[in-house]
N, C-alpha and C positions, 0 to 999 in steps of 0.2 A: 504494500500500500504506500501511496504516495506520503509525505511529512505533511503536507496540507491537506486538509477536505473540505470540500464541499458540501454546505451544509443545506438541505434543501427539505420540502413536505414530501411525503409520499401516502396516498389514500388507500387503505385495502380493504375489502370485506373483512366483516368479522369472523367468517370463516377462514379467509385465507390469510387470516392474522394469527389464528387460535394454532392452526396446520404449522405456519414458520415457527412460533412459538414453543411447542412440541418437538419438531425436529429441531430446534437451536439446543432445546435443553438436553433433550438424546443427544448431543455430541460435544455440551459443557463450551455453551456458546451464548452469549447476548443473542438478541432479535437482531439487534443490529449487526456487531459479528456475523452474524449468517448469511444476511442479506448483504454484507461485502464479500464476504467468502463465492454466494452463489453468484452474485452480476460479475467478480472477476472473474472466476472461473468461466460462465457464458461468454465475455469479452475475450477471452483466451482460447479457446475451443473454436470460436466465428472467426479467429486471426486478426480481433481488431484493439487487441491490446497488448504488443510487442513490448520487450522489454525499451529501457530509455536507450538506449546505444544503440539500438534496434532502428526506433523511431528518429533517431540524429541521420543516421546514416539514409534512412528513406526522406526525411522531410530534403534531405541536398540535393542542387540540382542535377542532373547527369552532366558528365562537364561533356563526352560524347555528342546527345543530344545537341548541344548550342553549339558542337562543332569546333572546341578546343580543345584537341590532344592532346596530350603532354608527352614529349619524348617517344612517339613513333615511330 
């Protein structure tokens, strides 16, 4: 997990409040803990949460691309 969060609402049934709630405590976990645990793992699994050095290297531009090679 990132050193900063984001702090935001999130609405659920009361069922599928009581369901998180149950399986957080089956594996000695906050609500909350869970629900990071489960959206990073979904974000990791979809391939859209690369590690940081992961994401440095994709956010650069191809220097190929723009047609500047270096030492060809």
């Amino acid at each position: 997990m990132a050193a900063t969060k984001k702090n935001f609402v999130l609405r659920l049934s009361e069922e599928a409040y009581a369901a998180l709630a149950r399986w957080a405590e089956d594996e000695f976990r906050s609500v909350n803990g869970q629900m990071e645990m489960l959206l990073d793992r979904a974000l990791k699994e979809a391939g859209r949460f690369p590690p940081p050095k992961e994401r440095q290297v994709a956010d650069k531009p191809d220097e190929h691309a723009r047609g500047q090679r270096k030492n060809a």
